[in-house]
N, CA, C and O atoms as a GROMACS GRO file, in nm:
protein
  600
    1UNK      N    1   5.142   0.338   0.584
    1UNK     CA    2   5.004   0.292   0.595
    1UNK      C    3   4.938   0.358   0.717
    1UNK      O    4   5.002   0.362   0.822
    2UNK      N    5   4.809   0.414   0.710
    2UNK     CA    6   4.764   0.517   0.755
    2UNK      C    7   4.680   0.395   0.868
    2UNK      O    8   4.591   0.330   0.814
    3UNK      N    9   4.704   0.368   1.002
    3UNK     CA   10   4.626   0.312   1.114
    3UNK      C   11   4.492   0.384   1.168
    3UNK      O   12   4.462   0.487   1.228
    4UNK      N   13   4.406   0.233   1.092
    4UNK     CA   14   4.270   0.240   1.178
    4UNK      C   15   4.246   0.310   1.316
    4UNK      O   16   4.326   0.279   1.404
    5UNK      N   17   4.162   0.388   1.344
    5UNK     CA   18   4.150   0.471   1.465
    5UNK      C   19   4.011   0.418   1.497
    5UNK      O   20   3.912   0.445   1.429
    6UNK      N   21   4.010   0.293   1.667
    6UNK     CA   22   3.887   0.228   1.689
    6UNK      C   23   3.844   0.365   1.767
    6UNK      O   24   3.917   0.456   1.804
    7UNK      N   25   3.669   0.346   1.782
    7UNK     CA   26   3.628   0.464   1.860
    7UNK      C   27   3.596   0.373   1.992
    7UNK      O   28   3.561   0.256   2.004
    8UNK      N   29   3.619   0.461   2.073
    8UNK     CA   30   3.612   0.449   2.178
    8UNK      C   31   3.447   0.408   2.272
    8UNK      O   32   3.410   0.514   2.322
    9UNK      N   33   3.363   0.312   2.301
    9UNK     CA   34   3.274   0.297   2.382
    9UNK      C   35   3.286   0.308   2.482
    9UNK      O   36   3.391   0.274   2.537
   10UNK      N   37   3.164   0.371   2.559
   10UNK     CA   38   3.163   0.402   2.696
   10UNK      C   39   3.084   0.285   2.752
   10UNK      O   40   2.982   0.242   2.697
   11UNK      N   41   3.139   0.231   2.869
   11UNK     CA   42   3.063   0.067   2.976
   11UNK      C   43   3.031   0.128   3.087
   11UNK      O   44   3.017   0.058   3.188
   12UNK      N   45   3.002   0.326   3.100
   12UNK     CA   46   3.000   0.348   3.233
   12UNK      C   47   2.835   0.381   3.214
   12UNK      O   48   2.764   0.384   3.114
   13UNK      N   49   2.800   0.408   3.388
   13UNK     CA   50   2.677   0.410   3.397
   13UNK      C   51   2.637   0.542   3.329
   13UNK      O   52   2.707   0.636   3.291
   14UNK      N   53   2.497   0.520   3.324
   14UNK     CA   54   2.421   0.669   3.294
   14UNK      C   55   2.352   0.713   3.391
   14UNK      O   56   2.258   0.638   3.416
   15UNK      N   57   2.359   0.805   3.458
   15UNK     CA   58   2.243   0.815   3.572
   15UNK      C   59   2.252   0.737   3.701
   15UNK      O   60   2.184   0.747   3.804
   16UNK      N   61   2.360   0.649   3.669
   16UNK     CA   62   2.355   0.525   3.801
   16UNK      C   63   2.277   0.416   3.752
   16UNK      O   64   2.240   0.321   3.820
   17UNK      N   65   2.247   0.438   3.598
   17UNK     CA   66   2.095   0.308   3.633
   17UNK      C   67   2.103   0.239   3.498
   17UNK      O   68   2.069   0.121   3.487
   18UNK      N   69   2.153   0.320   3.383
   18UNK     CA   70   2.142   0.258   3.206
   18UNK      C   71   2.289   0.246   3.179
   18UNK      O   72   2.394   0.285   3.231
   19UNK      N   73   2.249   0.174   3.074
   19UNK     CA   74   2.418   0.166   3.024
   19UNK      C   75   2.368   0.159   2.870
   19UNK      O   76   2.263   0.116   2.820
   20UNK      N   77   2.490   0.219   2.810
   20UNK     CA   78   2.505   0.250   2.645
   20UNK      C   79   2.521   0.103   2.636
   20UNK      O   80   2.433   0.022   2.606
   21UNK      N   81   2.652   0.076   2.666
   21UNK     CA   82   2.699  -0.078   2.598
   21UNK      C   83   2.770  -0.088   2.501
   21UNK      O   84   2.837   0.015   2.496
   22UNK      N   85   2.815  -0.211   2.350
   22UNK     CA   86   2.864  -0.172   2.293
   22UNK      C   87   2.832  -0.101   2.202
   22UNK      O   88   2.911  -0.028   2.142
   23UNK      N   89   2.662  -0.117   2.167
   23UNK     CA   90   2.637  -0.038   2.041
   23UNK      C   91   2.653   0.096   2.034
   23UNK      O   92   2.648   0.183   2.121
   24UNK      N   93   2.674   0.098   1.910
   24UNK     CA   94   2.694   0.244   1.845
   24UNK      C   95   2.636   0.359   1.822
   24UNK      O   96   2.545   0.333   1.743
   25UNK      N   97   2.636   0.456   1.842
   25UNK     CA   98   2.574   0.528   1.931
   25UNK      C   99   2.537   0.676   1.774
   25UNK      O  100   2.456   0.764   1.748
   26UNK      N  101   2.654   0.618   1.718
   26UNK     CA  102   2.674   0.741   1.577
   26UNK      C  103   2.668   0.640   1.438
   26UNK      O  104   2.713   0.526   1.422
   27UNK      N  105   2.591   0.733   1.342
   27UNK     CA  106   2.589   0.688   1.191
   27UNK      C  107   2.585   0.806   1.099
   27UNK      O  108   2.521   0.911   1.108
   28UNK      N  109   2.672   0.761   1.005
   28UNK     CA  110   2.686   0.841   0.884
   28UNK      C  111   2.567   0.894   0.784
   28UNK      O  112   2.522   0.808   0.709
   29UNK      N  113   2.520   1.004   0.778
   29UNK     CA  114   2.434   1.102   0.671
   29UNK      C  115   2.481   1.175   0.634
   29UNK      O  116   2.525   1.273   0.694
   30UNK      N  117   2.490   1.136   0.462
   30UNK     CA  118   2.538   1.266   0.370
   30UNK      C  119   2.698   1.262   0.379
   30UNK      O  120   2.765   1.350   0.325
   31UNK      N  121   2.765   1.143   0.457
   31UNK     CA  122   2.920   1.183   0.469
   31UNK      C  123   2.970   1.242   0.622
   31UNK      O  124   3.079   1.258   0.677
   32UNK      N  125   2.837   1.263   0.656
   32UNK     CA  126   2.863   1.320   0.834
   32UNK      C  127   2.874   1.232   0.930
   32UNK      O  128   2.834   1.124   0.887
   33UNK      N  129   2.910   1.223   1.046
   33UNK     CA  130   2.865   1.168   1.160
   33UNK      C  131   2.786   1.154   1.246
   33UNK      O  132   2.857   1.134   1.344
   34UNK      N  133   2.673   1.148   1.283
   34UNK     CA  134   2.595   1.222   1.340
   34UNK      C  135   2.525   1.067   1.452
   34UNK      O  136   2.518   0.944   1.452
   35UNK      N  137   2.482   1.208   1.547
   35UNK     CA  138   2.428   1.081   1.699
   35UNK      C  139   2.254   1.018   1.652
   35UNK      O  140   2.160   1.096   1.642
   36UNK      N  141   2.246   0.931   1.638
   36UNK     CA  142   2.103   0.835   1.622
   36UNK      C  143   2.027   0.901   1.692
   36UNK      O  144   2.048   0.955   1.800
   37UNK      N  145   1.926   0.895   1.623
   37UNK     CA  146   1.798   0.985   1.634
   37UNK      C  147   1.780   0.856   1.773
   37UNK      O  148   1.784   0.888   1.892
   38UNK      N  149   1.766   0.756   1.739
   38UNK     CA  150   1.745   0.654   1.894
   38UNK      C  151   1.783   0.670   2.003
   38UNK      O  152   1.707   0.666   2.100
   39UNK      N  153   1.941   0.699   2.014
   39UNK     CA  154   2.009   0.732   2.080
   39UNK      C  155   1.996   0.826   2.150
   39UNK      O  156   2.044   0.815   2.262
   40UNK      N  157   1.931   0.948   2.115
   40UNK     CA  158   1.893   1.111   2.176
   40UNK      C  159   1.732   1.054   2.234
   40UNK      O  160   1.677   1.078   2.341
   41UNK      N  161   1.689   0.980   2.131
   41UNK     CA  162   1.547   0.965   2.252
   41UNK      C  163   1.557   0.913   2.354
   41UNK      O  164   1.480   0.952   2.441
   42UNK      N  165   1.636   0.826   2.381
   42UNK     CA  166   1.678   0.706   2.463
   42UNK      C  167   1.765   0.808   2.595
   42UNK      O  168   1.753   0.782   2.715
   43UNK      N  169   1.856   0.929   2.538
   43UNK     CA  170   1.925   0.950   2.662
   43UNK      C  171   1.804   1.065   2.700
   43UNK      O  172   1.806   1.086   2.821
   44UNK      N  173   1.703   1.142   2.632
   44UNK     CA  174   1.571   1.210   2.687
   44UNK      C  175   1.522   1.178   2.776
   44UNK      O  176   1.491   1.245   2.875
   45UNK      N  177   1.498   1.001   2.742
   45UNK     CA  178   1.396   0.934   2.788
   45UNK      C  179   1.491   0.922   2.915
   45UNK      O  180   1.424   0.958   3.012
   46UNK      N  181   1.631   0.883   2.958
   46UNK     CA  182   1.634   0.891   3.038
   46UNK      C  183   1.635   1.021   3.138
   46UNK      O  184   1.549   1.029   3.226
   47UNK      N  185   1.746   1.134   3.122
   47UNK     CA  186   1.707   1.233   3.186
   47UNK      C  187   1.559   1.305   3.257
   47UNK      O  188   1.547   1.380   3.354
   48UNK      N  189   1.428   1.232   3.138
   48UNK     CA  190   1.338   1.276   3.216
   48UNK      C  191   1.293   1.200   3.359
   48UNK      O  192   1.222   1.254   3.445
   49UNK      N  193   1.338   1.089   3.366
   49UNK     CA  194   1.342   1.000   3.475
   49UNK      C  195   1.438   1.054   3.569
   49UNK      O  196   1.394   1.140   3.646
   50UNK      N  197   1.576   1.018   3.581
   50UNK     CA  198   1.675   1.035   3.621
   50UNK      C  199   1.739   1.181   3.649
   50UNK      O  200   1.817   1.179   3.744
   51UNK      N  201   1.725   1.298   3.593
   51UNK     CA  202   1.791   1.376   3.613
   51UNK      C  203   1.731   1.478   3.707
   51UNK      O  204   1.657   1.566   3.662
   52UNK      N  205   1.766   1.468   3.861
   52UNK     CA  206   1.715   1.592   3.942
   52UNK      C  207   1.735   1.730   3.845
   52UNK      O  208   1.631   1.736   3.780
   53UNK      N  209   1.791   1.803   3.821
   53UNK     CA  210   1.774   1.916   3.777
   53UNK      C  211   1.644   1.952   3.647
   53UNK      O  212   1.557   2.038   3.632
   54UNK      N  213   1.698   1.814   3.560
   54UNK     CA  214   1.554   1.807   3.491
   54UNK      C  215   1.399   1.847   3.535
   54UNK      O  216   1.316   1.928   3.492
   55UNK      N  217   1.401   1.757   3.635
   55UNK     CA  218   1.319   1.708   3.680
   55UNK      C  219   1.245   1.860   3.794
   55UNK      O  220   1.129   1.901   3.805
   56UNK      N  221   1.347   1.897   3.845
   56UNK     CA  222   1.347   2.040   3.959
   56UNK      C  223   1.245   2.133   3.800
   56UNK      O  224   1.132   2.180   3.809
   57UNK      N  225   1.326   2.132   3.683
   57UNK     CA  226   1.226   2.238   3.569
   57UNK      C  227   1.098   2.176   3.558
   57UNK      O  228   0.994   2.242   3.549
   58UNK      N  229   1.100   2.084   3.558
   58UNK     CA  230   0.962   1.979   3.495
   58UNK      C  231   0.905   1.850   3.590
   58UNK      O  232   0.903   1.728   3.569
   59UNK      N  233   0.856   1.940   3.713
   59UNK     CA  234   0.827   1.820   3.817
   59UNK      C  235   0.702   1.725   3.781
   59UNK      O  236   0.654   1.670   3.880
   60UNK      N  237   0.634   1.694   3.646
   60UNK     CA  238   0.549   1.640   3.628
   60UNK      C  239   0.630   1.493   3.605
   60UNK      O  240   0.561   1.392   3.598
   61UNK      N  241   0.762   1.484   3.594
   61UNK     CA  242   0.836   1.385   3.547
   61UNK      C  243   0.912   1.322   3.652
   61UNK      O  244   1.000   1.238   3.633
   62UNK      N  245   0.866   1.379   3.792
   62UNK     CA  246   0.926   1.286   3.952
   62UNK      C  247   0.831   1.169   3.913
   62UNK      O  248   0.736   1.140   3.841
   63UNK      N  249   0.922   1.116   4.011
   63UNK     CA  250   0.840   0.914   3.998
   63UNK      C  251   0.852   0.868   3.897
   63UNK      O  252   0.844   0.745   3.904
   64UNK      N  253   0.871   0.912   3.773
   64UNK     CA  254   0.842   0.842   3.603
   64UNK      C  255   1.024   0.740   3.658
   64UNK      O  256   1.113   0.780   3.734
   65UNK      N  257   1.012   0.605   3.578
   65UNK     CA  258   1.104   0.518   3.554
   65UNK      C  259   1.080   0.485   3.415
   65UNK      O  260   0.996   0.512   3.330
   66UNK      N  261   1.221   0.394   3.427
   66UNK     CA  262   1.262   0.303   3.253
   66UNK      C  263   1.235   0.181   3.322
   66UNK      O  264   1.290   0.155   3.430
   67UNK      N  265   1.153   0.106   3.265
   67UNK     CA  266   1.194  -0.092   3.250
   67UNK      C  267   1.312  -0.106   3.232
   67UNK      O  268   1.382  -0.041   3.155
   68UNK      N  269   1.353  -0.224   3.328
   68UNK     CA  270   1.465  -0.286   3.320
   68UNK      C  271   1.536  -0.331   3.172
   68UNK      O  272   1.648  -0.374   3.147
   69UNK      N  273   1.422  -0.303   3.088
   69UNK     CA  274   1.518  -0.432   2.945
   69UNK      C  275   1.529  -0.286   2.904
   69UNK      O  276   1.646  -0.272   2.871
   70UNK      N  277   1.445  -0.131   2.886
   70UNK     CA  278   1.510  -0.044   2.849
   70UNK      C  279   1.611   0.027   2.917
   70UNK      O  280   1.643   0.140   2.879
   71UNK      N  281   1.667  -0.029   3.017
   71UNK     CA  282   1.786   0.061   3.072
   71UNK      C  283   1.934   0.018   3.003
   71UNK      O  284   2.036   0.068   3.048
   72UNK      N  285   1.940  -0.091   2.876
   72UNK     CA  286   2.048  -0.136   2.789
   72UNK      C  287   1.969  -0.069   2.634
   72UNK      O  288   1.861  -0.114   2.595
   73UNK      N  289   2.053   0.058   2.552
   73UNK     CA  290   2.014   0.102   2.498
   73UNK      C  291   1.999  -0.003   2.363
   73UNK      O  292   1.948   0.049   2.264
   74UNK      N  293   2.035  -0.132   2.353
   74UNK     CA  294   2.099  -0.203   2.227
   74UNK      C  295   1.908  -0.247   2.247
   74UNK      O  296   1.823  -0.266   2.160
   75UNK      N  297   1.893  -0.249   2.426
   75UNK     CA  298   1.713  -0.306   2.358
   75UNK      C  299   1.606  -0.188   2.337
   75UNK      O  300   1.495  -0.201   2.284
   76UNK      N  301   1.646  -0.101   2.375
   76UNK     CA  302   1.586   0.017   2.343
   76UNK      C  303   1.568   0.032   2.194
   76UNK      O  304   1.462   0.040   2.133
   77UNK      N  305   1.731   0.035   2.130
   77UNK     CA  306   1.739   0.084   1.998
   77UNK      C  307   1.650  -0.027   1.905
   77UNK      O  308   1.580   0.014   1.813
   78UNK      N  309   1.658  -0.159   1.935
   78UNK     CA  310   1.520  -0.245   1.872
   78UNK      C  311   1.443  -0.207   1.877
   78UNK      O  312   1.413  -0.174   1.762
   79UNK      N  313   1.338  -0.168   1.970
   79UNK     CA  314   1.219  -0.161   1.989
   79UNK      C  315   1.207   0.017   1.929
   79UNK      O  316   1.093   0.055   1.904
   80UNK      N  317   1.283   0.082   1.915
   80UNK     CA  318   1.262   0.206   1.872
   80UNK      C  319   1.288   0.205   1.689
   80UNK      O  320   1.237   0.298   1.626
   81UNK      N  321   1.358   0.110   1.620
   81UNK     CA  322   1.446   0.075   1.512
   81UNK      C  323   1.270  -0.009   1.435
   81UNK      O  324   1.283  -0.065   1.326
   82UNK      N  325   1.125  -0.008   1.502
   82UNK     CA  326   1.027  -0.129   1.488
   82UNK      C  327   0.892   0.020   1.417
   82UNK      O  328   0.792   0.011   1.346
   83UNK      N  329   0.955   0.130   1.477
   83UNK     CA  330   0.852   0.238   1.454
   83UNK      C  331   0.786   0.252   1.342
   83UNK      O  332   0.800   0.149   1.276
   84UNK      N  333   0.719   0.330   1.288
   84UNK     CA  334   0.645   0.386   1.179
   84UNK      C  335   0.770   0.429   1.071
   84UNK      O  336   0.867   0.423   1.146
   85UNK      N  337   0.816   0.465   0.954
   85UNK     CA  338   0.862   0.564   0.917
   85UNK      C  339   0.828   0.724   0.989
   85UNK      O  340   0.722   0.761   1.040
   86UNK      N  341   0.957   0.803   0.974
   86UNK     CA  342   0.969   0.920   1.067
   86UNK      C  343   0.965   1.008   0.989
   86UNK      O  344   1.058   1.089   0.986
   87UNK      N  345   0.862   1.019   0.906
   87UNK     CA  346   0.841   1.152   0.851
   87UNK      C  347   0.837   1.286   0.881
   87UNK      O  348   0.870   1.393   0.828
   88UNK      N  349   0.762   1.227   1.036
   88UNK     CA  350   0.686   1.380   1.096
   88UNK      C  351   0.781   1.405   1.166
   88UNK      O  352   0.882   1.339   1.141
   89UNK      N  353   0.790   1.494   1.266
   89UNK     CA  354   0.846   1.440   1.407
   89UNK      C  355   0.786   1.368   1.493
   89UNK      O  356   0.689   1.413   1.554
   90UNK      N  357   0.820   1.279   1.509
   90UNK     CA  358   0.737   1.176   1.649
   90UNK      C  359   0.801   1.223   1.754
   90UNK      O  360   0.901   1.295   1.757
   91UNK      N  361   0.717   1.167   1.868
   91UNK     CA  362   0.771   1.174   2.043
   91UNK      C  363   0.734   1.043   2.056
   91UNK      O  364   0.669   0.967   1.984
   92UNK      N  365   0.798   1.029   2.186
   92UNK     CA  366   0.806   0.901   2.239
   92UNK      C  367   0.680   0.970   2.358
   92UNK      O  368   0.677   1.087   2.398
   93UNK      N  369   0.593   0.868   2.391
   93UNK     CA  370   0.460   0.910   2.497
   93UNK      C  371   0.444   0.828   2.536
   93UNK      O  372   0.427   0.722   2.477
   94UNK      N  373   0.443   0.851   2.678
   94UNK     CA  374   0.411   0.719   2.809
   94UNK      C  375   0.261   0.757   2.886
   94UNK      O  376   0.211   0.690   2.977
   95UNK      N  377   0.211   0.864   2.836
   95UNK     CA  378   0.048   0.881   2.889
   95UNK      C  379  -0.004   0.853   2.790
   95UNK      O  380  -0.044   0.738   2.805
   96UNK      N  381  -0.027   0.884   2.707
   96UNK     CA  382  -0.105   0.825   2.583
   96UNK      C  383  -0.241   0.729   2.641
   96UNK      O  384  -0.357   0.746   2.676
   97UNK      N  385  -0.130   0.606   2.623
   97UNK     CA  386  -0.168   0.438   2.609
   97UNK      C  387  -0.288   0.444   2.809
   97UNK      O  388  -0.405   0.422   2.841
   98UNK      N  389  -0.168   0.482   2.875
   98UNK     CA  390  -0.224   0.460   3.020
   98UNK      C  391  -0.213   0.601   3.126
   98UNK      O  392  -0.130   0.646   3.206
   99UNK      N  393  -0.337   0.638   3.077
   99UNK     CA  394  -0.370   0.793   3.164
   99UNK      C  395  -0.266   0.838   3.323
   99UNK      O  396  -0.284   0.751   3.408
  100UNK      N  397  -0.192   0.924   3.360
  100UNK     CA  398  -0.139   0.928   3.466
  100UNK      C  399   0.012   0.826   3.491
  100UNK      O  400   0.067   0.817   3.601
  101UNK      N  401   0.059   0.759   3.369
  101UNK     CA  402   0.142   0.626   3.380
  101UNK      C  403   0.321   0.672   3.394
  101UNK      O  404   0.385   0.720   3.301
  102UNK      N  405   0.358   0.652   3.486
  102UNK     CA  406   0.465   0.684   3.516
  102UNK      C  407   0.626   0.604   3.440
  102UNK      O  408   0.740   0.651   3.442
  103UNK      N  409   0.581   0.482   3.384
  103UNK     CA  410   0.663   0.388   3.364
  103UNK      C  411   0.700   0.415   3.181
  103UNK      O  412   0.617   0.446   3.095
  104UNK      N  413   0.827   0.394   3.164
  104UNK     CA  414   0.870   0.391   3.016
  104UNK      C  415   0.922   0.257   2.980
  104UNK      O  416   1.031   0.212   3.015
  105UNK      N  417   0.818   0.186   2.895
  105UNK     CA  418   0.823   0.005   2.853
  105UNK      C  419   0.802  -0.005   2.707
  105UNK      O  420   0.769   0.095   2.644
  106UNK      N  421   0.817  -0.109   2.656
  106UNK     CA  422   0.724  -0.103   2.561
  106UNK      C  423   0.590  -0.170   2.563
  106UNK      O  424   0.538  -0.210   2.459
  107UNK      N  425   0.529  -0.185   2.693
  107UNK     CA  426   0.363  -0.220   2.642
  107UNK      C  427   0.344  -0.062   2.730
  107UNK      O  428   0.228  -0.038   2.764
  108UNK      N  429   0.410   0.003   2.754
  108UNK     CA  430   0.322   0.153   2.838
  108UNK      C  431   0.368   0.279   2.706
  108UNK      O  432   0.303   0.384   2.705
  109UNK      N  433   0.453   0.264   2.626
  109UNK     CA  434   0.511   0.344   2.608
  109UNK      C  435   0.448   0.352   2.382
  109UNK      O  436   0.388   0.261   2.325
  110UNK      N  437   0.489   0.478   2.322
  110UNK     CA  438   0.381   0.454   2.186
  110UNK      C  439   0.484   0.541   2.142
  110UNK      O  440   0.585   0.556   2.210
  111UNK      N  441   0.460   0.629   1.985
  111UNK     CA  442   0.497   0.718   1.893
  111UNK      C  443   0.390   0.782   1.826
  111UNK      O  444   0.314   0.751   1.734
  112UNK      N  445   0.410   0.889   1.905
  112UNK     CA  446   0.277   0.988   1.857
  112UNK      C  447   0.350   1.113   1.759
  112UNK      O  448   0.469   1.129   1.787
  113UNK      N  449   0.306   1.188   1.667
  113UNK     CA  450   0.332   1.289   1.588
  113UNK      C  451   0.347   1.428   1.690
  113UNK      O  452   0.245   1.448   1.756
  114UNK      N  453   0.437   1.506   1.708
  114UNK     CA  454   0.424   1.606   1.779
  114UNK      C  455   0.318   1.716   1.809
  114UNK      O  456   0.314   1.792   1.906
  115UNK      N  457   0.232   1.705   1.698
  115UNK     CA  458   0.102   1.815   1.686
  115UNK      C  459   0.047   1.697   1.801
  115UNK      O  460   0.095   1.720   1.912
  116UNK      N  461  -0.024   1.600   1.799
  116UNK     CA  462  -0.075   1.477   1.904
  116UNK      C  463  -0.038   1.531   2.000
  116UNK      O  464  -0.108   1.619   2.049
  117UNK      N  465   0.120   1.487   2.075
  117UNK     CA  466   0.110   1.510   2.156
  117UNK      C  467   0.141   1.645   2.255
  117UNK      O  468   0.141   1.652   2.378
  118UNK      N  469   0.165   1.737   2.166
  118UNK     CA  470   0.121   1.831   2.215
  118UNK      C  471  -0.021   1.913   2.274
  118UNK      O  472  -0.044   2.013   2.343
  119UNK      N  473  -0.093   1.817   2.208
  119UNK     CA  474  -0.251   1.810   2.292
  119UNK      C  475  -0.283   1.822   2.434
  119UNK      O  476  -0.350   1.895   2.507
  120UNK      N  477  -0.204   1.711   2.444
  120UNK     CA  478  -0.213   1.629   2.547
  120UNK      C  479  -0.099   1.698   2.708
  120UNK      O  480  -0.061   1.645   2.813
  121UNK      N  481  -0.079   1.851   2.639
  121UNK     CA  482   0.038   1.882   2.761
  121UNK      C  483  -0.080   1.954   2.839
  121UNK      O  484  -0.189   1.990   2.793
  122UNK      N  485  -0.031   1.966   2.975
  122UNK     CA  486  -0.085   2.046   3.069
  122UNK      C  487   0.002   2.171   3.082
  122UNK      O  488   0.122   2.157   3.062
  123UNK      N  489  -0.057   2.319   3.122
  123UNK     CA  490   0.033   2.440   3.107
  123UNK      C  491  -0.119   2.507   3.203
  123UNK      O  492  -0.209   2.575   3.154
  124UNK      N  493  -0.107   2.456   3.367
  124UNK     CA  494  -0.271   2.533   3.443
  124UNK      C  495  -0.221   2.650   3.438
  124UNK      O  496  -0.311   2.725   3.399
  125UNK      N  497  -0.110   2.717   3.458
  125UNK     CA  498  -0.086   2.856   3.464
  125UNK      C  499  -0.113   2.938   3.307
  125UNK      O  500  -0.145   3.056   3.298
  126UNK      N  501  -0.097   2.860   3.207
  126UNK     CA  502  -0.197   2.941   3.083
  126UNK      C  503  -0.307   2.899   3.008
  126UNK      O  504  -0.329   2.934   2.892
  127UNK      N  505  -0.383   2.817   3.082
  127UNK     CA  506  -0.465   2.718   3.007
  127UNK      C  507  -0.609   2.703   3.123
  127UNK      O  508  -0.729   2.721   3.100
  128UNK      N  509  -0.517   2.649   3.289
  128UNK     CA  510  -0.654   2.631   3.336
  128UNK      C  511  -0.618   2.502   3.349
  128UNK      O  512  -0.496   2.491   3.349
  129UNK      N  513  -0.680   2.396   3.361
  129UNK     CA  514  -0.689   2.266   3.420
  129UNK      C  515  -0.701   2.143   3.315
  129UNK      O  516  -0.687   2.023   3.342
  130UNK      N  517  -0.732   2.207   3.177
  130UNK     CA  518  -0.743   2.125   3.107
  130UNK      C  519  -0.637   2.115   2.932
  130UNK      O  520  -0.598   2.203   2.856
  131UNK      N  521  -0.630   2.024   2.932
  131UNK     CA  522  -0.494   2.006   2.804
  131UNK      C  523  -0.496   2.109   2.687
  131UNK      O  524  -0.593   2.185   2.693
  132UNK      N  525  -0.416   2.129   2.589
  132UNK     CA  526  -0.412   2.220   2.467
  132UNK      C  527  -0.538   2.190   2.405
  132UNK      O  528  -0.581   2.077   2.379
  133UNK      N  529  -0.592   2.300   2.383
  133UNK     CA  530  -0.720   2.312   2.252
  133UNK      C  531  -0.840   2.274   2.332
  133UNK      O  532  -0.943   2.303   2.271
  134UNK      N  533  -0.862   2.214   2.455
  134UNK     CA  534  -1.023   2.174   2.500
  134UNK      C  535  -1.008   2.307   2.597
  134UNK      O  536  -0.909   2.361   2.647
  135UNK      N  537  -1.152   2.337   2.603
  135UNK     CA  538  -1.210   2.499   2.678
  135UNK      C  539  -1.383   2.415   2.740
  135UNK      O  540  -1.465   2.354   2.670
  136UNK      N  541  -1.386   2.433   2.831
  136UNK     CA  542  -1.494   2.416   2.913
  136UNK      C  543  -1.621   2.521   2.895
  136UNK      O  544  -1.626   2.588   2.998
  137UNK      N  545  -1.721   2.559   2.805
  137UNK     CA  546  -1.808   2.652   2.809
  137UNK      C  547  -1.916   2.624   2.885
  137UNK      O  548  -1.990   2.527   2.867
  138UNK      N  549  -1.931   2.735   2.997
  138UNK     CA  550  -2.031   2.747   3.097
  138UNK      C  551  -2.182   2.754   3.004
  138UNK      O  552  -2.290   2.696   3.019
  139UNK      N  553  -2.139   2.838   2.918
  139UNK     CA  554  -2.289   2.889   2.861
  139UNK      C  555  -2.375   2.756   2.800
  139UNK      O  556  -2.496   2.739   2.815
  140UNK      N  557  -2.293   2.677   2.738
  140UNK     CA  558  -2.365   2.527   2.704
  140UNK      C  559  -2.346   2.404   2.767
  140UNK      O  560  -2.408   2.298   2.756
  141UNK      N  561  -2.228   2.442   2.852
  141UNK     CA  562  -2.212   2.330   2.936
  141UNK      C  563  -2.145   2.200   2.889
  141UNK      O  564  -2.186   2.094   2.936
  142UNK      N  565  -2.063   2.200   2.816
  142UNK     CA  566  -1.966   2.135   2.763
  142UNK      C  567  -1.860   2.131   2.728
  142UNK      O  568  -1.793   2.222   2.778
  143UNK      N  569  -1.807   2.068   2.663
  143UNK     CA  570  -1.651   2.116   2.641
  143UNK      C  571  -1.660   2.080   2.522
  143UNK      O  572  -1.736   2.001   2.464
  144UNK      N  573  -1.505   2.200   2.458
  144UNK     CA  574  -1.511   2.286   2.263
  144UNK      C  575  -1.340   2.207   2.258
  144UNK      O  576  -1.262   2.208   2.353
  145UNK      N  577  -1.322   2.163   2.160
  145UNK     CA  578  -1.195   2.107   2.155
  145UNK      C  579  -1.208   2.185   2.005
  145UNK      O  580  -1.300   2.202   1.926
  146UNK      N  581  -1.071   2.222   2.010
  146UNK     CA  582  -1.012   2.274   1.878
  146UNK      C  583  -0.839   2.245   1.850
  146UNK      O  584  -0.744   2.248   1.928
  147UNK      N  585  -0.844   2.223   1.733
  147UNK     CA  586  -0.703   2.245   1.701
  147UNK      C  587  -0.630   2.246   1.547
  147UNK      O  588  -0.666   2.172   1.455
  148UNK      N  589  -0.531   2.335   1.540
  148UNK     CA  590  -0.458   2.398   1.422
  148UNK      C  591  -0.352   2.354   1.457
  148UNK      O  592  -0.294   2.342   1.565
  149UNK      N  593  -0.316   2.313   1.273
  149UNK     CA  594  -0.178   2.282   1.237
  149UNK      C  595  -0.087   2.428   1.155
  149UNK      O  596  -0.101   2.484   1.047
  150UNK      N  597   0.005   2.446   1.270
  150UNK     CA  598   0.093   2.572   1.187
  150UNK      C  599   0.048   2.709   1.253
  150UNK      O  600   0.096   2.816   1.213
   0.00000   0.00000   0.00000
């Protein structure tokens, strides 16, 4: 008789600050194993907080934190498990809701479609001062927002 093989959970920290816990972290598609789409947002979401080196590539993400009830991924994976259907690709977005907002909760935090929030990135070294697709025209004195899918 061929013995059950339990998998192994990790109770150690993440970062110093989250913990996995017991839930499960992997589910079966198609016969595969594969890591929860929750699970990868959840350890994103943390590294963009938590990880100096991250953070050294992408200093717009110093100061950003997790809420305390999201630093246990079992409440994370609820509140992420509550979404829309995931047709598109979604992101998880903490400016959205509250302009400049450093904090990842769920009353700060939303699910936007990736075309969205890619709008919304700043890039001053190829863009200038203002987000994807808006252009400031001197000649009329307003601003031209545009944007394409594909």
């Amino acid at each position: 008789m061929k013995k059950e093989r339990k998998i192994s959970v990790s109770r150690t920290w993440i970062h110093g600050v989250a913990k996995r816990g017991h839930t499960t972290t992997v589910e079966e598609i198609n016969g595969k194993k594969v890591t929860k789409k929750s699970y990868s947002v959840w350890r994103g979401m943390l590294d963009r907080c938590y990880d100096e080196k991250f953070q050294d590539q992408y200093p717009s993400y110093k100061g950003c934190f997790v809420c305390n009830e999201w630093l246990f991924y079992s409440n994370f994976e609820i509140w992420y498990n509550n979404i829309p259907d995931m047709v598109h690709r979604w992101e998880l977005d903490k400016d959205i809701l509250i302009q400049g907002n450093k904090e990842y909760s769920p009353s700060t935090c939303c699910f936007v479609p990736q075309e969205i929030n890619s709008m919304f990135t700043f890039s001053n070294s190829a863009r200038g001062r203002y987000p994807l697709g808006v252009l400031f025209s001197k000649n009329k004195m307003s601003f031209q927002v545009s944007i394409r899918k594909d």
